[in-house]
C-alpha positions as CSV (number, residue, x, y, z in Angstrom):
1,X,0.0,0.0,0.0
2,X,1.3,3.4,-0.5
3,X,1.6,5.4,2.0
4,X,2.1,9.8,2.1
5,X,5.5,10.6,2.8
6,X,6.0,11.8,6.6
7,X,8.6,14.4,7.6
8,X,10.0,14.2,11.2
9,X,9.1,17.0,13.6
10,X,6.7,18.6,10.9
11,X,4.1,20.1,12.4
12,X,0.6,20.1,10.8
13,X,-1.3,23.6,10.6
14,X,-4.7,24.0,11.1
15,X,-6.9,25.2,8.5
16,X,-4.5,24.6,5.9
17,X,-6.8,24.4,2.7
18,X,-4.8,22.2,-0.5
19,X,-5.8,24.1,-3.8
20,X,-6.8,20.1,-5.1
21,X,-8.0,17.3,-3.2
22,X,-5.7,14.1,-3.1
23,X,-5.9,10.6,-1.4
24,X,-2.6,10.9,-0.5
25,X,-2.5,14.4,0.5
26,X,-4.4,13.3,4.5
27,X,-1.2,12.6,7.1
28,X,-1.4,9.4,8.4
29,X,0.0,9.5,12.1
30,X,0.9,6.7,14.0
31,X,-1.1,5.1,16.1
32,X,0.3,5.7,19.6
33,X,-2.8,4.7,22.2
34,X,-4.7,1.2,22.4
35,X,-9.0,1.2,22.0
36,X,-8.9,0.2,25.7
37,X,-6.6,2.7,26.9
38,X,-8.7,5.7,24.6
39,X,-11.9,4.7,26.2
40,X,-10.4,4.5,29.6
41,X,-9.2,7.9,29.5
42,X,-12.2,8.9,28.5
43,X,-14.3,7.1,31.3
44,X,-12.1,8.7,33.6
45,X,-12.4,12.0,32.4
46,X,-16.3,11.6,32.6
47,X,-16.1,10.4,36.0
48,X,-14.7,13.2,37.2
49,X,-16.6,15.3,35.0
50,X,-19.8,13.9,36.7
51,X,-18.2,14.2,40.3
52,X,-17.6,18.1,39.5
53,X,-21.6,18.7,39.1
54,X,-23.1,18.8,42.5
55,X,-19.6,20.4,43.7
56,X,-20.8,23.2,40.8
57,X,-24.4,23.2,42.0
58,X,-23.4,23.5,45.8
59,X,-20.9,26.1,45.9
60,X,-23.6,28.1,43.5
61,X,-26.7,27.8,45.1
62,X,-25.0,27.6,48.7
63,X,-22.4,29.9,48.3
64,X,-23.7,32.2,45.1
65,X,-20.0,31.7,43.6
66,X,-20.5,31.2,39.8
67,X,-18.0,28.6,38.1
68,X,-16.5,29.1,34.6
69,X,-14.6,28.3,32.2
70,X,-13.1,31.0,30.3
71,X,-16.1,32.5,30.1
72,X,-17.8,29.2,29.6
73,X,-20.3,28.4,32.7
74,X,-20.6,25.4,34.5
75,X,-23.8,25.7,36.4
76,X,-25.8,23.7,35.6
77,X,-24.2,22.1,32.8
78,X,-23.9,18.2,31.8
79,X,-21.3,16.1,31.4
80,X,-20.6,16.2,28.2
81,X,-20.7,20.2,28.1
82,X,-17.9,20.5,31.2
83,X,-15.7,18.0,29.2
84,X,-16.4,20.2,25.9
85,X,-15.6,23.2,28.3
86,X,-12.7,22.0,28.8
87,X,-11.6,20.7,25.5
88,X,-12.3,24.4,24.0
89,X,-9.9,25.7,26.6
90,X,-6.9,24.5,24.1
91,X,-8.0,27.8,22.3
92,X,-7.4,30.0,25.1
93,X,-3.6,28.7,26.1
94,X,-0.4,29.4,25.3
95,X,1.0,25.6,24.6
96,X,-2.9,25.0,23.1
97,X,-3.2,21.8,25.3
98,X,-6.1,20.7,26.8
99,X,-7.6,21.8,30.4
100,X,-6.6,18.7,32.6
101,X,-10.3,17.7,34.8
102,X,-8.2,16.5,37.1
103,X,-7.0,20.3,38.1
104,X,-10.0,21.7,38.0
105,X,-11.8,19.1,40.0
106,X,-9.3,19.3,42.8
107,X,-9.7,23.2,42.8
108,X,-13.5,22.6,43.1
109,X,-12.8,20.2,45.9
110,X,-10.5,22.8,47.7
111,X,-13.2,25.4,47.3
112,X,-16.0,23.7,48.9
113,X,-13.9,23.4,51.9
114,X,-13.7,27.3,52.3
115,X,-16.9,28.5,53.3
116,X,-16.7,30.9,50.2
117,X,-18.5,33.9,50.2
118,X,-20.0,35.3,46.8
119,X,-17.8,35.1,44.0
120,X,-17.1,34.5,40.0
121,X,-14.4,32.2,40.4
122,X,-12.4,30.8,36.2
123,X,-11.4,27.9,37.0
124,X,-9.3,27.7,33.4
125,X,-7.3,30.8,34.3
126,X,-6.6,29.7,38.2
127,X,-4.9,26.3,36.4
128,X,-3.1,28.7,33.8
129,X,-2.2,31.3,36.7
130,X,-1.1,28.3,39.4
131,X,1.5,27.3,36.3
132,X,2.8,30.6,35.8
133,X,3.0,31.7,40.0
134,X,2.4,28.3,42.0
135,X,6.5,28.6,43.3
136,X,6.4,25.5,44.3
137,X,3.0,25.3,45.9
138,X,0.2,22.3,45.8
139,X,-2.5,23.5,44.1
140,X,-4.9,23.4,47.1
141,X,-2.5,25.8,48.7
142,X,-2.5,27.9,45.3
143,X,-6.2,28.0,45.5
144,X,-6.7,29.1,49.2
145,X,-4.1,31.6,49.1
146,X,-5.8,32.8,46.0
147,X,-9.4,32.9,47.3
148,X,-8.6,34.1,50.4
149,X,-10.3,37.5,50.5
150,X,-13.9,35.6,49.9
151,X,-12.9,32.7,52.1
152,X,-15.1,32.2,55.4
153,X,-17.6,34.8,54.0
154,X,-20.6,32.6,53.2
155,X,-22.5,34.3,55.6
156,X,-21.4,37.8,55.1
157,X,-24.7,39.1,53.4
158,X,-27.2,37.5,55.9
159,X,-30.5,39.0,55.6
160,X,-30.2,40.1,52.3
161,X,-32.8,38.7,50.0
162,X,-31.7,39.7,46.7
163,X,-33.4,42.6,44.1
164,X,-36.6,42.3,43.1
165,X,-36.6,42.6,39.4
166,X,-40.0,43.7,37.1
167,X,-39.9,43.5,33.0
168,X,-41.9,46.3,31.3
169,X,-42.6,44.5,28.3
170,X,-41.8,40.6,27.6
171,X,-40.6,40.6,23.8
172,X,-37.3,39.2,22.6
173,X,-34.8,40.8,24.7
174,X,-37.7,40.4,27.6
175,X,-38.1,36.9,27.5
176,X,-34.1,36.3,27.1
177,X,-33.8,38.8,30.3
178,X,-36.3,36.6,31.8
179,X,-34.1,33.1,31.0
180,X,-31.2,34.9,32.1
181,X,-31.9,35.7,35.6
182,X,-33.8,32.7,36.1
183,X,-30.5,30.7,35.4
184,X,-29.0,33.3,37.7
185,X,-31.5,33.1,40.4
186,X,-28.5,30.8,42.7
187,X,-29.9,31.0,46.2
188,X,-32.0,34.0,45.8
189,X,-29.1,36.8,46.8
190,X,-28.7,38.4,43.6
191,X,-31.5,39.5,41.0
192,X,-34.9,38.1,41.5
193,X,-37.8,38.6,38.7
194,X,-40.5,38.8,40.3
195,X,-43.1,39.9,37.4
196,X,-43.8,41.0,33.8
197,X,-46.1,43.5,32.5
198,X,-47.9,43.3,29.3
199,X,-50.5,44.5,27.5
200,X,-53.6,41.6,27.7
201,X,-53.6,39.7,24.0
202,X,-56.4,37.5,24.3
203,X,-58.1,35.3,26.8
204,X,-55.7,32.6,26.9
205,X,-52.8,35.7,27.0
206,X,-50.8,33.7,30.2
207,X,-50.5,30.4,28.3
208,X,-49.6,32.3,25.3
209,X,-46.7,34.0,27.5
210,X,-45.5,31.0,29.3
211,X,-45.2,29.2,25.8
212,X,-43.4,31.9,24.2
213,X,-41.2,31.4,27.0
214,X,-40.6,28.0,26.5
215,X,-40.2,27.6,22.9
216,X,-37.9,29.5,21.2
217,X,-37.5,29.0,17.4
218,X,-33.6,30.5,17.7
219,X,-32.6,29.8,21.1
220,X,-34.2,26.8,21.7
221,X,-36.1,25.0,24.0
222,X,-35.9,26.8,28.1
223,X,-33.8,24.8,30.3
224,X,-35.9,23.6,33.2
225,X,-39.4,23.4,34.3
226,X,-42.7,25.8,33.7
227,X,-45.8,26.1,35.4
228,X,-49.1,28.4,35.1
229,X,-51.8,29.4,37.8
230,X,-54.1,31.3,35.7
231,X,-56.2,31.9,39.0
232,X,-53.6,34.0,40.2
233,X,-51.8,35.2,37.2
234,X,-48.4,33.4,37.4
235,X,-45.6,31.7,35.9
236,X,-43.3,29.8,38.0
237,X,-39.9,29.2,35.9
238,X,-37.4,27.0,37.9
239,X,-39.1,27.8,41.7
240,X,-39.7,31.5,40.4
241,X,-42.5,32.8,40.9
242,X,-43.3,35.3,38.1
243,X,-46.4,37.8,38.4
244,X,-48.1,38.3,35.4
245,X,-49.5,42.1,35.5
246,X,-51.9,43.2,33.0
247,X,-51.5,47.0,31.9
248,X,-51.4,49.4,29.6
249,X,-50.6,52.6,31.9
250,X,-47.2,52.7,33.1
251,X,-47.7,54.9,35.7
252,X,-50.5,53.0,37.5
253,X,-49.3,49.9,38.6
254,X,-49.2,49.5,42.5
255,X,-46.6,47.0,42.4
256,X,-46.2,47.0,46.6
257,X,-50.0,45.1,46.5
258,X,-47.6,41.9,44.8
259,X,-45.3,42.4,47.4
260,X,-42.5,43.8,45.3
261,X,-40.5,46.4,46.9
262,X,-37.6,48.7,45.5
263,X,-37.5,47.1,42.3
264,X,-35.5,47.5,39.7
265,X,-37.8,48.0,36.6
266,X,-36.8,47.0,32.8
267,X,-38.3,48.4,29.8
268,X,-37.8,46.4,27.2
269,X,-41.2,48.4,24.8
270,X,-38.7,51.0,23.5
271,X,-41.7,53.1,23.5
272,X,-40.4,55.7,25.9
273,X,-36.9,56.7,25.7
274,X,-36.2,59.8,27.6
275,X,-36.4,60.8,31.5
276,X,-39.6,62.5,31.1
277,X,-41.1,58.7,29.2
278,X,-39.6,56.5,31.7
279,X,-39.9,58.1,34.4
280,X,-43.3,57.2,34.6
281,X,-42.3,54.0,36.0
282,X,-40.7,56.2,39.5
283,X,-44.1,56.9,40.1
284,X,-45.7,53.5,40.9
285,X,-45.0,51.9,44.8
286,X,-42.6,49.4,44.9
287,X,-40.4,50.8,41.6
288,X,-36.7,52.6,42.9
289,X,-34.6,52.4,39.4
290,X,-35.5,51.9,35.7
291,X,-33.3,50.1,33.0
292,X,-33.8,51.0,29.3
293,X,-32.9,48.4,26.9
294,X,-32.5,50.6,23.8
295,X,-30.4,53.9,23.3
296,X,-31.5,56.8,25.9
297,X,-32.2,59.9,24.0
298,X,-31.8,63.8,25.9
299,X,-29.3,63.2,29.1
300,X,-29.8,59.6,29.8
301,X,-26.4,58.0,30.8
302,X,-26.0,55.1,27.7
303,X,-24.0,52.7,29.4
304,X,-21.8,49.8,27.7
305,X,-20.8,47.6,30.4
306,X,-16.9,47.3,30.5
307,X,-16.8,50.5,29.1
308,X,-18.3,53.6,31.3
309,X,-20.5,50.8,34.1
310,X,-18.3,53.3,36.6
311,X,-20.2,56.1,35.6
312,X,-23.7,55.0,37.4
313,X,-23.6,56.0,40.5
314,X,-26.0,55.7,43.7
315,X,-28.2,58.7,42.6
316,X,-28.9,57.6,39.1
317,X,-32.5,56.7,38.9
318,X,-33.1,56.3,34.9
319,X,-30.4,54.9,32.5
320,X,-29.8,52.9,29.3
321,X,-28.4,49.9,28.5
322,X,-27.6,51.2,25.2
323,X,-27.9,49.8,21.8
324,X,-26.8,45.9,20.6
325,X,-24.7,47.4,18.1
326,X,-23.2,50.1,20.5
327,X,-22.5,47.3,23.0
328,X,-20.6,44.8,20.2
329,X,-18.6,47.8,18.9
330,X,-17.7,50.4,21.8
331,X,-15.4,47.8,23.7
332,X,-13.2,46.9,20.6
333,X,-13.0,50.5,20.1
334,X,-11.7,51.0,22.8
335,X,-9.4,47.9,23.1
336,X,-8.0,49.7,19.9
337,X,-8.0,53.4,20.6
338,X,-5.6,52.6,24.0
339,X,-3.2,50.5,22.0
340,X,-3.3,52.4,18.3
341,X,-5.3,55.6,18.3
342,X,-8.1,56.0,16.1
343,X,-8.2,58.9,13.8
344,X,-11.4,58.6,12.2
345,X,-13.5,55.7,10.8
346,X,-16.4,54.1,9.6
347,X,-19.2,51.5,10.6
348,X,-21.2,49.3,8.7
349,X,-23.1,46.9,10.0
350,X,-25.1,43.6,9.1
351,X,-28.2,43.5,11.0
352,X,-30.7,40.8,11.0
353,X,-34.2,41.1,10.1
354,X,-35.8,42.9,13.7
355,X,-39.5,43.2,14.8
356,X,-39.7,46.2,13.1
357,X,-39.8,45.2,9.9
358,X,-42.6,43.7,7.5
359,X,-42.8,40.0,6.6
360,X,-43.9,41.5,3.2
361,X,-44.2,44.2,1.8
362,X,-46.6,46.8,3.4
363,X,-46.4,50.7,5.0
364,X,-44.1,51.1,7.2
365,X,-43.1,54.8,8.4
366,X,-39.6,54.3,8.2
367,X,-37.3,54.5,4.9
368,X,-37.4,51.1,2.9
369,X,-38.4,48.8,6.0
370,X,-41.8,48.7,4.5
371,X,-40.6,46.0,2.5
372,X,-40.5,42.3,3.2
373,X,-37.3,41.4,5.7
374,X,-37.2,38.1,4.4
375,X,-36.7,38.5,1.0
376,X,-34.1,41.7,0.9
377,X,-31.4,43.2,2.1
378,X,-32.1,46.5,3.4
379,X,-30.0,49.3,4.0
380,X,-30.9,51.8,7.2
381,X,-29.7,53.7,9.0
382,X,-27.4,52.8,12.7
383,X,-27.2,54.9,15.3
384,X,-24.5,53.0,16.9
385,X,-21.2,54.9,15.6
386,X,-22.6,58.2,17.1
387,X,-24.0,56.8,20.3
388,X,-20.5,55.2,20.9
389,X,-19.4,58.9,21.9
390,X,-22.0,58.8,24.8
391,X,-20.2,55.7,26.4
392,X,-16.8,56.5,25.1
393,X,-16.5,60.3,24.5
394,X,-12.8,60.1,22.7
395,X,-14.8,58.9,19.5
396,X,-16.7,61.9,19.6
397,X,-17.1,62.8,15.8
398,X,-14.3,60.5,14.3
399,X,-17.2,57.7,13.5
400,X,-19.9,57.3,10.8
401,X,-22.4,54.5,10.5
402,X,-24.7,52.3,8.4
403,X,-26.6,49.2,8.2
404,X,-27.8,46.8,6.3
405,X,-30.6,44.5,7.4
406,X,-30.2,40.9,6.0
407,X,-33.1,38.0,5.8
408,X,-31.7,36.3,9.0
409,X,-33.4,36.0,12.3
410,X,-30.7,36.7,14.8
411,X,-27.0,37.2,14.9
412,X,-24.9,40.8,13.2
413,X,-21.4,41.5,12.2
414,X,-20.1,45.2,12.8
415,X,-17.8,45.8,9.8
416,X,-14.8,48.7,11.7
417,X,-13.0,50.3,9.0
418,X,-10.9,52.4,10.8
419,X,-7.7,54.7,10.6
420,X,-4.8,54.4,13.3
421,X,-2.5,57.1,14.7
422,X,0.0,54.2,14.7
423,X,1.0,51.7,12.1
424,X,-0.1,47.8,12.9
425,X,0.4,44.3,11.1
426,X,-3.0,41.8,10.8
427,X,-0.9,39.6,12.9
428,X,0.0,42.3,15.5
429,X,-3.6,43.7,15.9
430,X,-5.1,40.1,16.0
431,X,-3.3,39.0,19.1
432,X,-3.5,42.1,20.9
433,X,-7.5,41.5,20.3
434,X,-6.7,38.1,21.8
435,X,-5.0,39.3,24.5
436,X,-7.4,41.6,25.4
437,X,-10.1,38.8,25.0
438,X,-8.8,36.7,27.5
439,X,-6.9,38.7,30.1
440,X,-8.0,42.5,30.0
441,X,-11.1,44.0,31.8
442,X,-12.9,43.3,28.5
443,X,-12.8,39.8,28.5
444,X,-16.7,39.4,29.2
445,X,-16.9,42.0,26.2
446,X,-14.5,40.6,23.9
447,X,-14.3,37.1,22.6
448,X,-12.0,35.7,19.7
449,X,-12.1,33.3,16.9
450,X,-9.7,32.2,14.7
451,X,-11.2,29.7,12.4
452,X,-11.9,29.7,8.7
453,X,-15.0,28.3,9.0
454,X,-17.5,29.8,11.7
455,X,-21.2,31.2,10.2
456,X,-23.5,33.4,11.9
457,X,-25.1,30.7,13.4
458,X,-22.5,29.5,15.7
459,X,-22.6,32.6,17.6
460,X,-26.1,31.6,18.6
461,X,-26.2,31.8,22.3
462,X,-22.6,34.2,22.6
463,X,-22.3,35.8,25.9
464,X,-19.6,38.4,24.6
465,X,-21.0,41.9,23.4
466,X,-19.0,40.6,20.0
467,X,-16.6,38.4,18.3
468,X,-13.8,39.1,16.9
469,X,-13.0,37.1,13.1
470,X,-9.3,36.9,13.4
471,X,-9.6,35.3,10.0
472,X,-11.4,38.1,8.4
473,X,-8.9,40.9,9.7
474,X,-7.3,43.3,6.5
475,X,-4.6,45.8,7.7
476,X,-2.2,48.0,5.5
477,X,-0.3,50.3,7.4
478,X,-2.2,52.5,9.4
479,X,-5.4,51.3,7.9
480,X,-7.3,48.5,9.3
481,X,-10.6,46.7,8.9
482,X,-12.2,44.8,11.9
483,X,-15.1,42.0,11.4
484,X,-16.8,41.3,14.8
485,X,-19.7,38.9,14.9
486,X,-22.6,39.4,17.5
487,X,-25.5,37.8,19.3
488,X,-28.0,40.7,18.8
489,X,-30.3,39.2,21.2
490,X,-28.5,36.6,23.6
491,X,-25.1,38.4,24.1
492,X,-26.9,42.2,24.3
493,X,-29.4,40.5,26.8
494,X,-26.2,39.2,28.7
495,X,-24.7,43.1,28.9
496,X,-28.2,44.7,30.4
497,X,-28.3,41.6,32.9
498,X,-24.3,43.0,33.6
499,X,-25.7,46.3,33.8
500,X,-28.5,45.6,36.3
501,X,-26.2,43.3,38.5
502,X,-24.1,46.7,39.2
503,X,-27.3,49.2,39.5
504,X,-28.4,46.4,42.3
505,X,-24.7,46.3,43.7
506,X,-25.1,42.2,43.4
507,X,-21.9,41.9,41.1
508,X,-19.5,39.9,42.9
509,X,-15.7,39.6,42.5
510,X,-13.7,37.8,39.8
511,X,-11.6,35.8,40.8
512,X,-8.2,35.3,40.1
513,X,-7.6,38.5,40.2
C-alpha cells in the first residue's frame, strides 16, 4: 500500500486548505494509544466530570459563587458540556493543550472546603495562573491563598434577599432577560424577577406568554421546568414565581400590592426613551430604578458595560443599556484606541431582520423597512457609531455609521474600518485582540475566533457583546478593517443583565484576580 511521505518534527497547521483534493495528500499518524486505553481515559475524564456537578451546584446555590470556564459556565451544565468546556480551553492557552479535569476538580474540591463567600471564580485561568506563579505550591494551597479575600464569607450578606426585578414589556430581549436571571436566580441573593407587564392579548394571554417562554425558534427550548396558575396570574420558571400584571398605563401599577419592593424595573417596549417617558415608571410603589434596553435619547447615561459601568452611580435613577450594536462595537474600540489611536473611521453593520420590519411588503413609516425582511437586504440607518461617543466620549465625531438588514433572524457582524494614529500588522492587531479577550477588563466584552470556518449561526447563544473574526482581519499600514460577529439578542441581553447586577450592587468579585 502506498503510503504519504512523513517528515520528522513537521508540524501540521490547522486550516490549511490544498488548492486540489488528493488521497494521499491526509497525514497518516501513527497510532500511539490502544481502543482500551482511549476509552479508559475517556471514562475517567467523565467520572470526574460527573463528580464536579453537585460540587458546581453547591458552591452556586450555597455559596452564590459562579464557576467558569473562560467564560464558559458550568452551572448547571452536563457532562458532556464541562468535558467540551474544557476541551475548548486549548483555544485559550499558550501551549494550546487541553484543560486537565483532574485540576479543575481538585480546585472545586479545595473550594467547597472554604466556606466561600460570593464570587465569579475561572477555574481555566486559576490552572493557567497556578502554572505561571504556584512557586512550588500544591494547588490546594495555590487556591486558598488565591481565594482568600472571599474565604469564610458565606454568611457575610445575611438578611439580604436579593433585588426584586420587574420587566416592562416581555418581547425578545424580555423573555431572554427573563431566561437569564432565572438561570442566575442561585440561592436567591442576587437578582430576582418577580413579574412582567404586558399588555392583555387574548383570553388565553398567560399560556400564550409561558409558551413563548418555553419555545424559542432560535434559542431553543428553556432549560428547566414551567408552570401556570391562571387563577392568580403566574408563571413559575425553575421555583420563580413570576407575576403576570396586565397593563397598559405605566404609571398606574401598585406593584407593593404583589409584594415587590424597590424594584429594579426593565423596559424592554422601547416606547419611551427619555427621562420625562420613563420616568413614569418612578411613580408606581414598589419601583426605585428603571433600566432602558435601547439607546436613551436627551441626558440619559447610555452605558456599555466594560466601558463607562463606573459612571452610574447611587443617585442615578433612569439609564440605558444602550444599543446591541453600540454594546458589540464600543469595547473593541476601545481595546484599539488605547493600543493604536483612532483617527477617524467608519461602521457598517449587518443586522438581522428585527421586529420592526414587514414579513412582506406593506407601509411602514420608516425609509425602505416597508418592504418584506425576508426577501431583501435592506440598508438603514445605525445609530451606533454616534451613540458610541456617549459611552466613550474620545470617538466623539471620528465615527460614521450604516446598516444593512439581512433576511436572518438573529445574529450581526459590525464591519470597523478604521484609521490608526500608529501603524499595525494583521498579525500584530489580531493578538493584541486576543489578549485583550482573555486577560484584560474586557474579557466578558471581547471574545475571539480564529477559524476559517464559523457562520453566523455558531454565535447563537454568545455571551460576549462581539466576536472578533481573526480570519477576516485586513490591515495595511495604518489602515485596518475589523469584522466582529454578534449575538444581537443573547449576548446584548447578557450586557443589560451586567448592567442591572451593578445598579443592584449584586456583582460579585472575579476571581483570580
Amino acid at each position: 500500500m502506498f503510503r504519504p511521505l512523513q517528515i520528522a518534527g513537521a508540524r501540521v497547521r490547522r486550516h490549511n486548505v490544498a488548492p486540489f483534493f488528493s488521497p494521499y495528500m491526509w497525514k497518516v499518524l501513527p497510532v500511539t494509544q490502544k481502543p482500551d486505553q482511549c476509552l479508559g481515559e475517556w471514562i475517567d475524564r467523565e467520572a470526574l466530570a460527573e463528580a464536579m456537578i453537585p460540587l458546581i451546584g453547591q458552591l452556586y446555590r450555597n455559596n452564590n459563587v459562579v464557576t467558569s470556564i473562560y467564560g464558559r459556565g458550568l452551572i448547571n451544565r452536563s457532562v458532556i458540556a464541562i468535558l467540551k468546556a474544557h476541551r475548548f480551553a486549548r483555544h485559550r492557552i499558550a501551549d494550546e493543550t487541553e484543560l486537565s479535569v483532574h485540576d479543575t476538580f481538585q480546585i472545586l474540591k479545595t473550594m467547597s472546603e472554604m466556606n466561600l463567600g460570593a464570587a465569579s471564580v475561572d477555574l481555566g485561568k486559576l490552572v493557567a495562573k497556578y502554572k505561571d506563579a504556584g512557586n512550588g505550591r500544591s494547588l490546594e494551597q495555590f487556591v486558598r491563598e488565591e481565594l482568600a479575600e472571599v474565604a469564610d464569607k458565606r454568611h457575610a450578606a445575611t438578611g439580604h434577599k436579593g433585588t426584586d426585578v420587574v420587566l416592562y414589556g416581555f418581547g425578545r430581549i424580555g423573555r431572554l432577560l427573563a431566561r437569564i436571571l432565572i438561570e442566575k436566580t442561585g440561592g436567591g441573593d442576587g437578582l430576582r424577577l418577580r413579574a412582567i407587564v404586558v399588555r392583555k392579548g387574548s383570553d388565553n394571554d398567560l399560556v400564550k406568554r409561558a409558551s413563548l417562554l418555553r419555545r424559542d425558534s432560535v434559542h431553543g427550548p428553556f432549560d428547566g421546568t414551567i408552570t401556570i396558575d391562571e387563577a392568580n396570574n403566574t408563571i413559575t420558571a425553575n421555583g420563580n414565581l413570576i407575576q403576570v400584571i396586565y397593563s397598559n398605563d405605566p404609571a398606574s401599577v401598585d406593584y407593593t400590592q404583589y409584594g415587590i419592593e424597590n424594584a429594579l424595573l426593565v423596559d424592554n417596549t422601547g416606547k419611551w426613551r427619555d427621562a420625562e417617558g420613563l420616568g413614569q415608571h418612578l411613580k408606581c410603589p414598589g419601583v426605585a430604578r428603571v433600566v432602558l434596553t435601547a439607546p436613551g435619547k436627551g441626558e440619559l447615561k447610555n452605558i456599555v458595560h466594560g466601558i463607562n459601568h463606573g459612571d452610574i452611580t447611587a443617585d442615578d435613577k433612569i439609564i440605558s443599556a444602550a444599543s446591541c450594536t453600540t454594546n458589540a462595537i464600543v469595547p473593541v474600540l476601545k481595546a484599539v484606541n488605547d493600543q493604536y489611536g483612532i483617527v477617524n473611521g467608519h461602521v457598517e453593520t449587518v443586522h438581522s431582520y428585527t421586529n420592526d420590519q414587514n414579513l412582506i411588503d406593506n407601509f411602514h413609516k420608516g425609509s425602505r423597512r416597508g418592504r418584506s425582511a425576508a426577501l431583501n437586504m435592506v440598508i438603514t440607518e445605525t445609530g451606533a457609531a454616534t451613540a458610541a461617543a456617549k459611552a466613550l466620549p474620545v470617538l466623539k465625531g471620528k465615527l460614521t455609521g450604516n446598516a444593512i438588514r439581512v433576511p436572518t433572524p438573529n445574529v450581526s457582524m459590525a464591519i470597523l474600518n478604521l484609521n490608526l494614529e500608529k501603524a499595525t500588522s494583521r498579525d500584530e492587531i489580531n493578538e493584541y485582540l486576543r489578549q485583550m479577550a482573555m486577560h484584560s477588563d474586557l474579557q466578558k466584552q471581547i471574545d475571539f475566533v480564529n477559524s476559517q470556518e464559523v457562520v453566523s449561526t455558531d454565535f447563537v447563544g454568545s455571551r460576549h457583546a462581539g466576536v472578533v473574526d481573526a480570519e477576516a482581519t485586513i490591515c495595511n499600514d495604518n489602515r485596518v478593517v475589523l469584522y466582529v460577529w454578534y449575538d444581537n439578542e443573547f449576548g446584548y441581553s447578557c450586557q443589560v443583565v451586567r448592567v442591572m447586577e451593578d445598579m443592584a450592587g449584586v456583582n460579585p468579585p472575579a476571581f483570580p484576580r
